[in-house]
C-alpha positions as CSV (number, residue, x, y, z in Angstrom):
1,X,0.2,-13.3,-6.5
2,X,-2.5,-10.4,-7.5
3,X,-4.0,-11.1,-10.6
4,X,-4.9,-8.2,-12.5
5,X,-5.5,-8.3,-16.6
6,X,-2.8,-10.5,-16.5
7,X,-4.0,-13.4,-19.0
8,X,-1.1,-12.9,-21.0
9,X,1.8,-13.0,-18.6
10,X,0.3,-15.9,-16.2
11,X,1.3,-19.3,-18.3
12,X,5.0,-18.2,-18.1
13,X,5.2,-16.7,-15.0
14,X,4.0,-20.4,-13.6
15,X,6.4,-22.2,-15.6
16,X,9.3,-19.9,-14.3
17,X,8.1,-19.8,-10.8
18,X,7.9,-24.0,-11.0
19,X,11.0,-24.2,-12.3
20,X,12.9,-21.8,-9.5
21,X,11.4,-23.5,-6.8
22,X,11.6,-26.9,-7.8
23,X,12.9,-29.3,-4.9
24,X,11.0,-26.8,-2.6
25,X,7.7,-28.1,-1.4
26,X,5.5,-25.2,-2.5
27,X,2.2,-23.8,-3.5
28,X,0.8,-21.3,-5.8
29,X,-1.7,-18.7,-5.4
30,X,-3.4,-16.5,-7.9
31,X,-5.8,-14.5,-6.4
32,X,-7.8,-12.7,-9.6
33,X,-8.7,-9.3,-8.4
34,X,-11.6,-8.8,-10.6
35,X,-9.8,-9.2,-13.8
36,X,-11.9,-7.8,-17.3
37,X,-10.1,-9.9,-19.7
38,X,-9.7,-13.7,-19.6
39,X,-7.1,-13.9,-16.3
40,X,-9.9,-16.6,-14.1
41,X,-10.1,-18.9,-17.4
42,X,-6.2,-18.6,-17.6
43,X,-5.5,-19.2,-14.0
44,X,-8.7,-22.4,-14.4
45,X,-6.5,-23.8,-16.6
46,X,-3.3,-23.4,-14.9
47,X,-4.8,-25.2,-11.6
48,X,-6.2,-27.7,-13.8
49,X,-2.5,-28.5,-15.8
50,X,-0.3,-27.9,-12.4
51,X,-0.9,-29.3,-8.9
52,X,0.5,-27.0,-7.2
53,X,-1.5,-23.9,-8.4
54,X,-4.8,-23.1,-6.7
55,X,-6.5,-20.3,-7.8
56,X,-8.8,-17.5,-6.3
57,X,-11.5,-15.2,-8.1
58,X,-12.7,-12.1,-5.5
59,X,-15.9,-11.0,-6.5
60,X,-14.7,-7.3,-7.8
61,X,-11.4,-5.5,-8.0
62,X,-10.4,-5.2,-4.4
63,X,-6.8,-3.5,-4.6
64,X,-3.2,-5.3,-5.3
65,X,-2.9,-5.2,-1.2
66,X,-6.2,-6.9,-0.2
67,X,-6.0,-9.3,-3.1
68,X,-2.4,-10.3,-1.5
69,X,-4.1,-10.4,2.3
70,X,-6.2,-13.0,0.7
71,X,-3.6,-15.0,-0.5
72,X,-1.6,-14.6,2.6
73,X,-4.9,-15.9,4.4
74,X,-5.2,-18.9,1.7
75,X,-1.1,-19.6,2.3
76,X,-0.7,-23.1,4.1
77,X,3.0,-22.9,4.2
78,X,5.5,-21.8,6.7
79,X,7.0,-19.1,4.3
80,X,5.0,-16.8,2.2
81,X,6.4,-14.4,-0.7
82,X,4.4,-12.2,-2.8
83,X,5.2,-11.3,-6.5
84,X,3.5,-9.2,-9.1
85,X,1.8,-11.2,-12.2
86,X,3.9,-8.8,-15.0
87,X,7.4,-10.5,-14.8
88,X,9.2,-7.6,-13.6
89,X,10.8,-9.5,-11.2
90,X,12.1,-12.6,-11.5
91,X,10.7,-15.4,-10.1
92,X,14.4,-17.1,-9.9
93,X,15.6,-14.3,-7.5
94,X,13.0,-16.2,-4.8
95,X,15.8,-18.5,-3.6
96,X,18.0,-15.3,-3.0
97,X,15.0,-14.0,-0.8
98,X,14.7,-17.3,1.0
99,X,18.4,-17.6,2.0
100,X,18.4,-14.2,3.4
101,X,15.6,-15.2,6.2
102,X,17.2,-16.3,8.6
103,X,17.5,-15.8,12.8
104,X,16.4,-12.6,13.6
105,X,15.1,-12.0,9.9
106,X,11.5,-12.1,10.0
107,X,10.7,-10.1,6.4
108,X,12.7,-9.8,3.4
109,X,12.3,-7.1,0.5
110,X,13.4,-7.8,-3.1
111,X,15.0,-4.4,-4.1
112,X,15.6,-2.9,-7.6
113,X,19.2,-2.2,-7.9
114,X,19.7,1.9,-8.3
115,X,18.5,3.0,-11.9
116,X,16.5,-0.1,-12.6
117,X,12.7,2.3,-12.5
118,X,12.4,4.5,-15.1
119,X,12.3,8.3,-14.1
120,X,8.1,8.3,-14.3
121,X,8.1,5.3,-11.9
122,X,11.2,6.4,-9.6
123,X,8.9,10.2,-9.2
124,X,5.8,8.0,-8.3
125,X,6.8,5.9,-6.1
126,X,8.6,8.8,-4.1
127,X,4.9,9.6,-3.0
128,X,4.7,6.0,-1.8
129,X,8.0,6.1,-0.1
130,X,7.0,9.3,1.8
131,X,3.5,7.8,3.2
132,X,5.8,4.9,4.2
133,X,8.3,6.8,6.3
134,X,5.4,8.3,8.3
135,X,4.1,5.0,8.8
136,X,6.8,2.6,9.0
137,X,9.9,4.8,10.0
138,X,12.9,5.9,7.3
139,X,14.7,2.6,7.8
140,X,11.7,-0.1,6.4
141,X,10.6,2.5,3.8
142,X,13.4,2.6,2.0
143,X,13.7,-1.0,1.1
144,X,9.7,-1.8,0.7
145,X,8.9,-3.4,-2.3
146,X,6.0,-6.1,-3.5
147,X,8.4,-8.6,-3.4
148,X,8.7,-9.9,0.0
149,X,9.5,-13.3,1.7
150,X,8.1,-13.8,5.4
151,X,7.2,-15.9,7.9
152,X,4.0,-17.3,7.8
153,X,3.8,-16.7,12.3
154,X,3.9,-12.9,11.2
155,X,0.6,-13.0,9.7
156,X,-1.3,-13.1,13.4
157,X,-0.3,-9.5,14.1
158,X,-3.4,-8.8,11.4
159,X,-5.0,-12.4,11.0
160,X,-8.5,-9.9,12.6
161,X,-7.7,-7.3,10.4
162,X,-11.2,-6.4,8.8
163,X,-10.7,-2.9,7.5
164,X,-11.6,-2.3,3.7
165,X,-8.3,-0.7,3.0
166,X,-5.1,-3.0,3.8
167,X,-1.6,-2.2,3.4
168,X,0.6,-4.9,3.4
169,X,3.5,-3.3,4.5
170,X,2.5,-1.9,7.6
171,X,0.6,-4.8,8.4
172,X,3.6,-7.3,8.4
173,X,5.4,-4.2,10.8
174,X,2.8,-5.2,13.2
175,X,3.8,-8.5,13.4
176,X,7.7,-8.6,12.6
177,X,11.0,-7.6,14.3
178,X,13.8,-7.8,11.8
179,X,13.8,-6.5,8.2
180,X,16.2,-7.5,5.6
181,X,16.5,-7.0,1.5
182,X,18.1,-8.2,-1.0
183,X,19.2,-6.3,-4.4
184,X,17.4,-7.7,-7.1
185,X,17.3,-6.8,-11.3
186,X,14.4,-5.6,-12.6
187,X,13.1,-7.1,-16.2
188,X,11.2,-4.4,-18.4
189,X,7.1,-5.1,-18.6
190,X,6.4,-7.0,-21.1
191,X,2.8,-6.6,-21.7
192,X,0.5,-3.3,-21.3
193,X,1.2,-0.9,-18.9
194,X,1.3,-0.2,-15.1
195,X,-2.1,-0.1,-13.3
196,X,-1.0,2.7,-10.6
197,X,-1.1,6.4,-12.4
198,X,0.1,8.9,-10.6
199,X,-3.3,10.0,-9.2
200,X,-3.9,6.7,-8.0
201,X,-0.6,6.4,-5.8
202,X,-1.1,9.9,-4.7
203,X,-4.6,8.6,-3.3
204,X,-3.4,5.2,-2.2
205,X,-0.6,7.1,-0.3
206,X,-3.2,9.3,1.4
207,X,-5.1,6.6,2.5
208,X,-2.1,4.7,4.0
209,X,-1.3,7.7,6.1
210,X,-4.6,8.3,7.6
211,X,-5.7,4.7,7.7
212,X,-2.3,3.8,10.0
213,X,-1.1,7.4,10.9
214,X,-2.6,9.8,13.2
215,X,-0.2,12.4,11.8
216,X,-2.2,14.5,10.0
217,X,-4.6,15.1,12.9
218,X,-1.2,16.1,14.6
219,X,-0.6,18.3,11.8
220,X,-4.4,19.8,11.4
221,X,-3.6,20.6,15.2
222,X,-0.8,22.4,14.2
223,X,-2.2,24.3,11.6
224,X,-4.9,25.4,14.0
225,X,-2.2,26.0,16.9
226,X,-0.6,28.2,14.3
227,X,-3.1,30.2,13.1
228,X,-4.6,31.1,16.9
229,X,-1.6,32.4,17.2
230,X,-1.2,34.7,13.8
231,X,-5.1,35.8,15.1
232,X,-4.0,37.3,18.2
233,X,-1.0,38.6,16.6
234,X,-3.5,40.6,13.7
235,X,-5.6,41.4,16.7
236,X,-2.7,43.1,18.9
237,X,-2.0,44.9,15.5
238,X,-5.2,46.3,14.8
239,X,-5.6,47.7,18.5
240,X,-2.2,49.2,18.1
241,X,-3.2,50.6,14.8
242,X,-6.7,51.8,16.6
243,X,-5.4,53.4,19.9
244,X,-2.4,55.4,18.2
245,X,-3.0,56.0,14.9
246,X,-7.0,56.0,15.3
247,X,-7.0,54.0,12.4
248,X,-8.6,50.5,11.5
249,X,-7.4,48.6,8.6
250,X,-10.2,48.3,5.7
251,X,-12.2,45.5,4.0
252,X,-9.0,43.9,2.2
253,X,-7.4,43.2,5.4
254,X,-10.8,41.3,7.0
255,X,-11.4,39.4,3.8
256,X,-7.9,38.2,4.0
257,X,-7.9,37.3,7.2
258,X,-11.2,35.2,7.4
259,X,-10.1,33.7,4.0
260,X,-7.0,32.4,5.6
261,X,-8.8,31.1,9.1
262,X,-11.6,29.7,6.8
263,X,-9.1,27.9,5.1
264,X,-7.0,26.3,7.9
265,X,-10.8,25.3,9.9
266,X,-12.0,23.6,6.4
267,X,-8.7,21.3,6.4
268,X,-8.6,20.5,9.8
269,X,-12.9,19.9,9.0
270,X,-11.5,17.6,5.9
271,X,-8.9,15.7,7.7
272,X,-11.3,14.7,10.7
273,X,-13.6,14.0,7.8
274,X,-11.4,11.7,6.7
275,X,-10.8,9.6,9.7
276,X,-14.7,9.6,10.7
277,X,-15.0,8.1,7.2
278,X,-12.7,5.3,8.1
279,X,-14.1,4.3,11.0
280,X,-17.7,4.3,9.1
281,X,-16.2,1.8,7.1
282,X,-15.7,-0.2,9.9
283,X,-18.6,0.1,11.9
284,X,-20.5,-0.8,8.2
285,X,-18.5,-3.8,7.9
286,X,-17.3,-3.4,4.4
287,X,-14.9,-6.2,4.1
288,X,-11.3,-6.4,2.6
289,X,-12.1,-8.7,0.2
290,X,-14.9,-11.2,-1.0
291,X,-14.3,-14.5,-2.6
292,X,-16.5,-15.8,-5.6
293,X,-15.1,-19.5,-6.0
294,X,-12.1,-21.4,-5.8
295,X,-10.2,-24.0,-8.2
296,X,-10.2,-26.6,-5.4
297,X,-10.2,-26.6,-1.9
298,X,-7.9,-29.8,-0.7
């Protein structure tokens, strides 16, 4: 689990998650992803009271999905799920996950049942939704969710991912064959509010389409294709207009025209911009994630 400003929500969450898993040999992972309040003291005090808890403090807030690709890297069991730290879903519905994976089943989604979101959340996550059907295909989109249960064997489709931006999601589509979910209620937050605005999952969806997508190059392409051709088609129409009516069309018509072209070149310019970026980041070698200390390594 991502812990973010959680200090709060954390004792109960490990009481509930111990008590639905009990008779299932399991660990716990809190990975704090640079928390400001007191989440590393609460998750300290956690490992130290429960043996099955082991806690991880990054070094500055890396992102909900590369604090998970830590934990997924920490996990030592055959069968890893991720939850969110604010209790909207319930740790109890794990079991319900676990049933579910079997032959042929290699990642299963906990899914809110219709109407659970509010109508903020339900408009916001339709930008994540979209980014996900370019990436992942209609089909897995629709039933993504941060609650998952996989298999742990998935995990070395990406085990040398190293870019600074990680999607979890499409990750686990590198590695896995068969999708499943499960419906699933969804409990109202009980304490502060959600960390993803709607500029933020506008941004995070941006950078999950051109960090796994080559579509909008396709679609800068396009833009340019398109635009070639509406420039011939103004130039055919101001020769016509110049051989027989001896007339040429006046300054509007030029400032219109190179405003337009000027437009489509700049965001086809900022799309490549945005890709040459990525790779900067990887040549630089910013990492994913960095790790500050650990409760215990066994």
């Amino acid at each position: 689990m991502p812990v973010y400003n959680s200090q709060t929500t954390l004792g109960p969450l490990v009481t509930r998650l111990t008590t639905a898993l009990e008779g299932i040999e399991h660990e716990i992972l809190l990975v704090n992803d640079g928390s400001r309040d007191q989440s590393w003291v609460a998750v300290e005090a956690i490992a130290r009271s429960t043996p099955s808890v082991r806690g991880i403090d990054l070094v500055r807030n890396s992102g909900q999905h590369n604090a998970t690709l830590c934990g997924i890297r920490m996990s030592r069991s055959d069968v890893i799920v991720t939850l969110d730290d604010d209790l909207q879903y319930r740790p109890e519905d794990i079991p319900h996950l676990l049933e579910r994976l079997t032959d042929g089943i290699d990642v299963v989604y906990g899914v809110p049942r219709a109407g659970q979101w509010g109508r903020a959340r339900n408009t916001a996550s339709l930008l994540v939704k979209l980014a996900l059907r370019i990436t992942l295909g209609a089909t897995t989109a629709d039933i993504v969710s941060s609650f998952r249960a996989f298999r742990a064997s998935v995990r070395r489709a990406f085990e040398q991912y190293d870019a600074p931006r990680a999607n979890i999601d499409v990750l686990l589509s590198w590695g896995a064959s068969g999708f499943a979910s499960v419906p699933v209620p969804v409990e109202p937050r009980r304490e502060g509010r959600s960390n993803y605005s709607y500029s933020s999952l506008l941004v995070h969806s941006w950078n999950m389409v051109t960090g796994f997508s080559t579509l909008p190059l396709q679609l800068a392409t396009t833009v340019g294709f398109f635009f070639t051709l509406f420039g011939i088609g103004i130039l055919v129409y101001a020769v016509g207009r110049w051989a027989f009516f001896n007339a040429v069309e006046g300054f509007t018509f030029i400032a219109s025209s190179i405003a337009i072209f000027g437009g489509a070149q700049l965001f086809a310019l900022g799309v490549l911009g945005e890709y040459i970026g990525r790779i900067f980041q990887r040549t630089n070698g910013q990492p994913a994630y960095l790790v500050r200390r650990m409760t215990r390594v066994d």
